[in-house]
N, C-alpha and C positions, 0 to 999 in steps of 0.2 A: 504493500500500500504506500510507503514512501516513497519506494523508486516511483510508482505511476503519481504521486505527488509532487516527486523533482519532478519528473515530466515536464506535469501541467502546468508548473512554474516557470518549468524554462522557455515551455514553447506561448504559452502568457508575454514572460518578457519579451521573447522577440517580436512576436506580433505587437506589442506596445512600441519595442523601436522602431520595428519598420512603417506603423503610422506617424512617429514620431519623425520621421526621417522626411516622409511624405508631407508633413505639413510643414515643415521648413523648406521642404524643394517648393510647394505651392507658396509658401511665404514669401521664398527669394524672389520668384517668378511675378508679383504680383507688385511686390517692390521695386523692380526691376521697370516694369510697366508703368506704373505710376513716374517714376525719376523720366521717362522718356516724354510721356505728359505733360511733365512739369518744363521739362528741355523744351519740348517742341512750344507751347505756350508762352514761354519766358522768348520763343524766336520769334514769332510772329506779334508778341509787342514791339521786340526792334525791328520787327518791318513795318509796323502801323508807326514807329516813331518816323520814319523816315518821308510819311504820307503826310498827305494835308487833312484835315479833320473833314471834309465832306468826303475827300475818297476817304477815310475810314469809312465813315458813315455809307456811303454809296458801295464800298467794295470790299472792306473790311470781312466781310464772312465769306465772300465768292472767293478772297482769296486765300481764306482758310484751307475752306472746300478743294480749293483744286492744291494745295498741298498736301493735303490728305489723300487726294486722289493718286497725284503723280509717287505718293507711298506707298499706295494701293498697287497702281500697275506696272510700275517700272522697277527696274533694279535698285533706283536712289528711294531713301527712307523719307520719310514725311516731313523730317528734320534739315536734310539736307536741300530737301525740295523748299523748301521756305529758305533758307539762305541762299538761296539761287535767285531767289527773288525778291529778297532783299538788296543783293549786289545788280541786279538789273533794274531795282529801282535808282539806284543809289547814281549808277551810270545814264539817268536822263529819260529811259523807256518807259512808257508809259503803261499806268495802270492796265488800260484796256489791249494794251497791245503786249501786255502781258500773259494775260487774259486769254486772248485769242489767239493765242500759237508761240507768243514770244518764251516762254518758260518749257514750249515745249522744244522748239529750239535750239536751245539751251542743252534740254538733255539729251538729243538728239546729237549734238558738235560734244557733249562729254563722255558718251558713248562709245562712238567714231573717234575720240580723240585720244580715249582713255585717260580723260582729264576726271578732277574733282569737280564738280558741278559747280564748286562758284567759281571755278577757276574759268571754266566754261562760259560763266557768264559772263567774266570780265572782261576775256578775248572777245566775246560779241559784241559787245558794249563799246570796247573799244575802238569796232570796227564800223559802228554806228556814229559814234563819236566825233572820228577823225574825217571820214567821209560821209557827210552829213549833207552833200547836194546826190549823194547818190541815192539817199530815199529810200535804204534799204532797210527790211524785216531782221529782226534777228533771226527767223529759218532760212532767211535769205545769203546771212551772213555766215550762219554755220552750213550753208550749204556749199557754199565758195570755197571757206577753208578745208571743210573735210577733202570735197571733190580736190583741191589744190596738192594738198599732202597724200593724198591715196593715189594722184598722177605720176609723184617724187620721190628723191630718196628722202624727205622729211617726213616728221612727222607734224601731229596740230601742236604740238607741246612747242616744239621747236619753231611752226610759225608762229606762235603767241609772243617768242622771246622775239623775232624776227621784226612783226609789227609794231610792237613797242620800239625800238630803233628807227623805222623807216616809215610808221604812221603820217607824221607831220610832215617829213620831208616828201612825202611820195602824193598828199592830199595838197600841199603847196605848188608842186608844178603840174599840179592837173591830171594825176593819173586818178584813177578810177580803183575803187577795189577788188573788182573782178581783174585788172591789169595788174594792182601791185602783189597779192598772191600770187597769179600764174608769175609772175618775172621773181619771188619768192622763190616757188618751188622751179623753177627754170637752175637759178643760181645755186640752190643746194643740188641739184641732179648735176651740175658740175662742178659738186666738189668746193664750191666758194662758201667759206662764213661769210657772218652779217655784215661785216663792220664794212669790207669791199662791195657789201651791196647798197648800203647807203651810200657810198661816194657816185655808185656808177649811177643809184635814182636821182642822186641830187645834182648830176652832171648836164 
């Protein structure tokens, strides 16, 4: 009668640890959940800081919405998708034009680029930026750079370092964005760094 009393004792405690075990992995999990919550919330106040008080008021929850979405469907989290869109506000593009393709975009040129999404957005942004009579979208803009480095030996990482050098000088003598990529990926498929392709845009 003891021994089947150890038994029941011991097989008692295990089944107490292993609910016990169970409700700490559901505790972690839960906590774990809530801190991403709290992250993604704590983001999209610093994207409402960055808006005017009617766009909060007018787009503040649509553009919750679509960061939650683009955490829904895509590879980037709900988190990251709001800081995408924060730095594409931050760079001049507009709520609506965010809205309606610009954040997608975005992840679309971080994808293709295997960039970090706000990374992504700031090569857009700054390709909006600097060539500003060309009237372009950002999927217009991430469509130029993908297509430009998937032609080359570059890659997007590489044009991003590339337009940051040759943005202003290449938007000053009247090239065009679709011109200054293609002559981007032209100079790296031969071998030339940046620094020789500013002199020869600015020539």
């Amino acid at each position: 009668m003891q021994d089947v009393g150890g038994k029941m004792q011991s097989a008692g405690s295990e089944i107490t640890q292993s609910f016990g075990m169970a409700f700490l992995a559901v505790g972690a999990g839960l906590g774990l959940t809530a801190k991403k919550a709290m992250d993604f919330e704590s983001q999209m106040s610093s994207v409402k800081s960055v808006m005017s008080p009617d766009e909060v008021n007018e787009f503040g929850a649509s553009l919750t919405d679509l960061a939650k979405k683009m955490g829904a469907e895509t590879k980037f989290s709900s988190l990251e998708a709001a800081q995408g869109i924060e730095e594409l506000i931050k760079a001049g593009v507009t709520v609506t034009d965010i809205i309606n393709g610009g954040l997608d975009g975005a992840l679309s040129l971080a994808v293709a680029g295997e960039l970090e999404l706000a990374d992504a957005a700031e090569v857009a942004s700054t390709a909006l930026n600097a060539f500003k009579k060309d009237n372009l979208s950002v999927m217009q803009a991430a469509d130029l750079l993908a297509g430009a480095a998937n032609a080359s030996a570059t890659s997007v990482s590489e044009m991003k370092f590339g337009l940051s050098m040759v943005s202003a000088v290449a938007s000053g003598v009247g090239l065009s964005f679709k011109d200054t990529t293609t002559a981007l990926a032209s100079f790296a498929q031969n071998g030339l760094t940046f620094s020789p392709v500013v002199r020869k845009l600015a020539a």
